[in-house]
N, C-alpha and C positions, 0 to 999 in steps of 0.2 A: 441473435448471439448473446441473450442472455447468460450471466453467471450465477448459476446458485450457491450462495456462500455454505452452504449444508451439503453441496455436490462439487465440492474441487475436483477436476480432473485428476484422477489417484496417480502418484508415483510407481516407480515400476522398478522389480526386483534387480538386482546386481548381478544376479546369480551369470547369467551371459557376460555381462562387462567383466567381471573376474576368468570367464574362460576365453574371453575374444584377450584381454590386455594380459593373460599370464599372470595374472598380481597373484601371491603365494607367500606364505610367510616365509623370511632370506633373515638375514643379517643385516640389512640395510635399515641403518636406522629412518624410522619415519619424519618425512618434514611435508611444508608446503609443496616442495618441489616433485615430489611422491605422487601427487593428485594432479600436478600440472601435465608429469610426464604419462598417467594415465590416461587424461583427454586427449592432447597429442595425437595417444598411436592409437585408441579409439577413432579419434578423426580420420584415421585412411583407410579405415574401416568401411564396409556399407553397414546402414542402421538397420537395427536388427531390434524387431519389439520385444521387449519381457514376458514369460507365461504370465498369466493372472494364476490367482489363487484357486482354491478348486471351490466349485460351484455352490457347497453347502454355505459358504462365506456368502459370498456374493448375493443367495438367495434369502439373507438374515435381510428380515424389517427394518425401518425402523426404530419400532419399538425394542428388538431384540439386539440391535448393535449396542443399544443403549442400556441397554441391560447385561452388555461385558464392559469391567473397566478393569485397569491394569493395577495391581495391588501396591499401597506405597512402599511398602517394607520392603518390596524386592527392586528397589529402581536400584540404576548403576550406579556403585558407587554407597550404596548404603550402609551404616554401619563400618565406617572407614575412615569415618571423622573429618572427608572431604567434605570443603565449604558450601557442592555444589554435589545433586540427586539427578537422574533424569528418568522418567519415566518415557514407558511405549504405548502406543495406539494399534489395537488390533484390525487387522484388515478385515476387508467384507465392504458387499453394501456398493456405497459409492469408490472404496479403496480397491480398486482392482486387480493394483501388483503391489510388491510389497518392496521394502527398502532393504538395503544391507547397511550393518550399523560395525562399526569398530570401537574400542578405547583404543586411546594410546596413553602410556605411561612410561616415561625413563626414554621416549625414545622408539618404544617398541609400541607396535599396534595387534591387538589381541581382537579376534572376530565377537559379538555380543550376538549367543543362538538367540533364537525363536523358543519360548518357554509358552505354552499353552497353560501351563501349571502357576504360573505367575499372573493369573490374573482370576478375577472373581465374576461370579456373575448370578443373574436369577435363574429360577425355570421356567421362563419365558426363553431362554437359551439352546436350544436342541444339539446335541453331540456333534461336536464340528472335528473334521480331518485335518491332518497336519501330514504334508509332503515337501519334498525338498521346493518348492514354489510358494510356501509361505511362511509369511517376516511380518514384520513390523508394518505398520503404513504412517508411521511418524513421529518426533520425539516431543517434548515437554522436559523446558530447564527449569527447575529449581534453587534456590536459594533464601537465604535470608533474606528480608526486606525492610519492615519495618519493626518485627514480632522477634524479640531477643528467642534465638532456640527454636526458632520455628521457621523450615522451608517451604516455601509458596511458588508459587509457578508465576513467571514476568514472559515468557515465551516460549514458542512453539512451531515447528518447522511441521508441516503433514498435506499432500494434495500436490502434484506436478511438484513448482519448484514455489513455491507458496509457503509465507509465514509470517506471523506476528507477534506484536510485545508488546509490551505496556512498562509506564512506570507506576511509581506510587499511586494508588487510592484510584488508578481508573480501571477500566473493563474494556476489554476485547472490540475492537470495531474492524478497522479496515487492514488489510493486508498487503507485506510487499512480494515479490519472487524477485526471484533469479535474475528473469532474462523474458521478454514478451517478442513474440515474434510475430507481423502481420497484423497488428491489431488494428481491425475494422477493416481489414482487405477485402471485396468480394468473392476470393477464392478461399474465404476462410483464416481462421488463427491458428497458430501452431504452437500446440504448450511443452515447452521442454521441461523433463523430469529431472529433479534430483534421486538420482539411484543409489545411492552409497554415501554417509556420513561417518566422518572421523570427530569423534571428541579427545578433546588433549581434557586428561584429571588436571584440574585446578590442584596448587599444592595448597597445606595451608594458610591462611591467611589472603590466601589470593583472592582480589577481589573481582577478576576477568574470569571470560570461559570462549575458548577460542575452538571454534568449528568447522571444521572443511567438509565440503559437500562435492560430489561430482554430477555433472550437469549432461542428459543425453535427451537428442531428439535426433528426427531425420534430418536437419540442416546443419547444425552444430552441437559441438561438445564446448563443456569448461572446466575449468576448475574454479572454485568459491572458498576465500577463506573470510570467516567471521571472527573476529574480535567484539567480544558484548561484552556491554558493563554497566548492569541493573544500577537504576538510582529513581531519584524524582524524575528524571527524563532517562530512558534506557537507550544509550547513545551504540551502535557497531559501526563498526570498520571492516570496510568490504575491500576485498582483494577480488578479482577475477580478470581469469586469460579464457577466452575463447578461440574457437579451432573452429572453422568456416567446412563443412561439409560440400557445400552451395554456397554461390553468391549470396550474401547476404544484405536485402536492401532495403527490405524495415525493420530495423534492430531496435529495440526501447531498451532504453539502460536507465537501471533504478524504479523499473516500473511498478504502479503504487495502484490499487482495486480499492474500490470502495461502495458505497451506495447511496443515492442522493433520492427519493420517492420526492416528497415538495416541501416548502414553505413558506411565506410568505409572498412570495414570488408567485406561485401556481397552485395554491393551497383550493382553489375554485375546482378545480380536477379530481379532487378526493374530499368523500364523507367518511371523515375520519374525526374523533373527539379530540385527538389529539393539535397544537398549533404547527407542527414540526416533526418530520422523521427523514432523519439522515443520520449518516454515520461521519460524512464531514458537509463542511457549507462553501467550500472554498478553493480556489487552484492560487497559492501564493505564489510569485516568481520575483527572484530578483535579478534584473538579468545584468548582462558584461555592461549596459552603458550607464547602470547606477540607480535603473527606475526599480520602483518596488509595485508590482503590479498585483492588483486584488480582482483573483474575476469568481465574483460566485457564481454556484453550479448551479446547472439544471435539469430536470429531466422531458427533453423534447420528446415530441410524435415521432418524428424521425433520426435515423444516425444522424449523429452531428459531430466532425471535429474539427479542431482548432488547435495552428499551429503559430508559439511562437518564435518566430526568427531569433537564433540568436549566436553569438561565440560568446565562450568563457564564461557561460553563468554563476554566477553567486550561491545560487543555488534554487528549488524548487520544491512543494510540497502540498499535500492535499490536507487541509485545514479543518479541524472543528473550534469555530469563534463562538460558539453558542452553547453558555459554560451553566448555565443556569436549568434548574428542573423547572422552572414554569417554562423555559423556551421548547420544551417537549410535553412534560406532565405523563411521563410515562414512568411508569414505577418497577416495572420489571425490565423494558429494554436498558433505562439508565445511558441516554443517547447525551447526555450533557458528560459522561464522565469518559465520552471515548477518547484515545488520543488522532494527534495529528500524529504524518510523517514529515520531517522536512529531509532532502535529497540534498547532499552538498558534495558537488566535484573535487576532487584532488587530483591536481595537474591540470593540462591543458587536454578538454573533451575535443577541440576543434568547433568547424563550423556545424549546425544543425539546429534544433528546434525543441524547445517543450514542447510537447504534443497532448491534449488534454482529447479524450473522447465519450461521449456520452450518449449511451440506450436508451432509448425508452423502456421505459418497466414500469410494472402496475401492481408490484406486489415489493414490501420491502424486504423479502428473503433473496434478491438477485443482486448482485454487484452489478451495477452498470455503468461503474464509472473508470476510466481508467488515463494514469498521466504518466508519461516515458518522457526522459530525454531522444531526440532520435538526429542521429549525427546524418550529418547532410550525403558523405559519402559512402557506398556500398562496402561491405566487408568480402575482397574477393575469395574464390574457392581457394580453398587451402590456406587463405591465410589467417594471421593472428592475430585480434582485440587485446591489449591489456587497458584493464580498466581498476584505479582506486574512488572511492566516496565513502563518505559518514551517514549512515542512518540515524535521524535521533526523533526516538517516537515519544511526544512530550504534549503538553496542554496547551503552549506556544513556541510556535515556530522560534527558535535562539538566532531567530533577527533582530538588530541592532540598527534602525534605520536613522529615528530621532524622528520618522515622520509619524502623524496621526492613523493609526488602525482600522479601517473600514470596521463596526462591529455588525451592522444588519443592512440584510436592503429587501423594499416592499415594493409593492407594486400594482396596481388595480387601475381600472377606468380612471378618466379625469371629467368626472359631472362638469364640474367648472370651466374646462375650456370648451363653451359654448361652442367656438367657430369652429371647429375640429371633431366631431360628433365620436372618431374613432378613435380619440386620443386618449394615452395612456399617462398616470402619474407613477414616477420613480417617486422614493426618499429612502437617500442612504444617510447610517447613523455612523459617526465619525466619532473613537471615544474622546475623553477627557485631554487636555495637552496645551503645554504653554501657549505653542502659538496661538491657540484659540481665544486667549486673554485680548484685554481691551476690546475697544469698539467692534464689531462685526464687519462694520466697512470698512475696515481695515483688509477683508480675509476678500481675496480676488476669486471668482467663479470661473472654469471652466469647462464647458461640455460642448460636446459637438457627437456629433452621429454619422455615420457613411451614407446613409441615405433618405435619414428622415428630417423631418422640419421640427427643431427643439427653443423651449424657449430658456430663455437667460439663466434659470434657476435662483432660485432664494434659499438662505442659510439664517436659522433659526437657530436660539440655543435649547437644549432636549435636556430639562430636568433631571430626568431617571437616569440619561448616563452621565450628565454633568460634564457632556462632550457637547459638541453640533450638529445638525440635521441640513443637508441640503437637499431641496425637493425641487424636483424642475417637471415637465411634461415633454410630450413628443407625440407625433402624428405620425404613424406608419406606411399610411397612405396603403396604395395596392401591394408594397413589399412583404416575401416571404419572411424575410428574416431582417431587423436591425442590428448591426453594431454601434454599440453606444459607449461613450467614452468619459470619465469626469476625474476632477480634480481640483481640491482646496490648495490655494497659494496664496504667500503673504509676502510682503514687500520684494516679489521678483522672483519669488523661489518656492520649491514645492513645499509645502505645508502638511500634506496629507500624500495617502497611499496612490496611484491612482487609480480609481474604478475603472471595471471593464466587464460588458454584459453582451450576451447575443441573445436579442430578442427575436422568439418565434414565433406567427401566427399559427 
């Protein structure tokens, strides 16, 4: 159940959802509640798939998808002095149905056609058909950034219900959606589509762009409203009601994709030049009892997930701590400048779990990673989710703990511990921070493991980050897998993040 981040699962036309829910332009002016009441009467619907586009699309390379791109001059919005452009992504290929797109302006929402004539391409391109089954297959916001007079793209909705953004000065990595449904189930995953987007024109001087999307699959409908607001970290504000087709009884809310191939951890598995290739290093959580929990990623031989327990989290996110170009030396991926996402609830989620899950994969073009809130109890048929949180996709997590940062952690044989011939050395690096000052005997060690034999650990101070290094070992004996546990304390209280790893044979 690989993901290939070049093969999203393509969204799927409207064109049905507009004739199954009657939507038609009225007198009614457009709001949130427009979109809500569309999912709804969708919802007592049975699910009905969208055409695909026609086959000439479909059957484009890709060399030849890549050789149509969408012309800037004519994004929506152009030439209207709005703060905010969007451009469209042609279908074909891995995009198999297409989207429906709206403005809304004053109140009212205007349909945004399918223009074939709006875009450019080589002749590598062969004469492609256009029927009422093909749209768009996804959008690209614009705006100002950092370049007086000049709009840049911070984000991008295209693929199921998939999208991503960036702030200042970084590049494209990992992606969130919608809504994940079933993820890592043996009967499979079920990717719900955004079928139809509504943009509200920013007026001027506005410095938001607020987005409604409608959400269709066979178990559930939604409705999604985004409020985004590009900066150094491009923070949104997510609205969404879901509508229960089916029991609903693994829902991931906030779910975040990403790709993790190795590092220092399991860099022995790949001949590779590079030291590092991932798109984050990290599952951050702060949960309801106050712990700030650091568990770097990995990528096992087999499915592996991990859930944790919790009510009222703080919040949750898939992390890149590894900000430096020697930590990759990769000059075209540029894997130190991707962002994190961090996930932060508004209101009360109830009981359930972060749920972190990780593929094996053996190429870095697959997503294999993937991290959901998932509430403990089922969403019955027919009924209602309403769900708010913040997206803020940024370089660090805007946690505020006052504890010490996990920055790396390594991992190889331990030659030295003689008596243990199987044993393994950790050292995780801790950055710079008051508490670390004075004596080192000062700073209390803890680790412990579910099932292996660990020793004490020792904490060094580490130069290069002008933080500390604690290194311990552990014997795994005949076990598949360890859970191992650490944590720097000083006079009785937590000092540091605390680590957390599943170690596999």
């Amino acid at each position: 159940m690989n993901f290939s981040r070049r093969a999203f699962l393509a969204s799927t036309s409207a064109l049905a959802v507009l004739r199954a829910t009657g939507a038609s332009a009225d007198d009614t002016p457009f709001s949130r509640e427009t979109v809500v009441q569309m999912a709804r009467d969708l919802a007592r619907q049975d699910y009905e798939a969208r055409p695909t586009v026609p086959d000439a699309w479909l059957n484009l390379s890709y060399e030849q998808y890549k050789s149509l791109w969408f012309r800037p001059t004519e994004a929506l919005w152009s030439g209207t002095g709005s703060p905010y452009e969007v451009d469209f992504f042609a279908p074909g290929l891995y995009y198999r149905q297409a989207i429906h797109v709206d403005s809304v302006e004053n109140g009212v929402d205007m349909p945004v056609p399918f223009e074939l004539a709006h875009f450019d391409k080589t002749d590598k391109v062969p004469d492609l058909p256009v029927d009422e089954s093909t749209g768009y297959s996804g959008l690209r916001l614009r705006t100002e950034l950092t370049e007086a007079g000049k709009k840049n793209e911070f984000c991008v909705f295209q693929g199921a219900s998939y999208f991503r953004a960036i702030g200042y000065g970084m590049t494209y990595g990992l992606s969130a959606r919608g809504l994940a449904l079933k993820t890592g189930d043996p009967e499979g995953e079920e990717f719900p589509d955004f079928v139809r987007f509504w943009l509200e024109r920013p007026k001027e001087g506005q410095k938001n762009i607020v987005v409604h999307a409608l959400l269709d699959s066979p178990s559930v409908t939604g409705a999604f409203r985004f409020d985004i607001m590009p900066g150094p970290d491009c923070t949104m504000e997510v609205q969404a009601a879901l509508f229960a087709r089916t029991e609903l009884d693994h829902v991931g809310i906030g779910p975040l994709t990403s790709m993790f191939l190795f590092d220092a951890t399991n860099s022995v598995r790949f001949d590779d030049f590079r030291p590092a290739v991932h798109d984050s290093d990290g599952l951050l959580v702060w949960n309801g009892a106050g712990e700030v929990l650091w568990r770097p990623l990995s990528n096992p031989t087999k499915l592996q997930i991990s859930s944790f327990v919790d009510q009222m989290p703080k919040g949750f996110g898939l992390m890149q701590r590894s900000r430096r170009f020697s930590d990759f030396s990769d000059l075209e991926a540029l894997y130190h400048k991707r962002p994190g996402v961090w996930v932060e609830p508004r209101g009360d989620w109830g009981p359930g779990a972060v749920t972190l899950v990780e593929i094996p994969s053996d190429k870095e073009i697959y997503d294999n990673i993937v991290a959901y809130w998932r509430p403990r109890d089922p969403v019955p048929e027919g009924g209602r989710l309403d769900l708010s949180y913040r997206l803020t996709w940024c370089a660090e997590a805007p946690v505020r703990s006052g504890l010490a940062r996990v920055l790396n952690t390594r991992m190889g044989a331990s030659h030295a511990w003689s008596e243990h011939k199987d044993g393994r050395i950790v050292t995780i690096d801790f950055e710079e921070h008051p508490l670390f000052e004075g004596p080192l005997e000062q700073i209390e060690i803890r680790v412990s493991s579910s099932s292996a034999v660990t020793t004490e650990g020792v904490v060094q101070r580490n130069p290069d980050t002008g933080g500390v290094r604690l290194a311990f070992a552990f014997d795994p004996g005949d076990n598949e897998l360890v859970e191992l546990r650490a944590q720097l304390r000083r006079d009785g209280a937590p000092a540091s993040e605390v680590w957390l790893y599943r170690w596999t044979k």
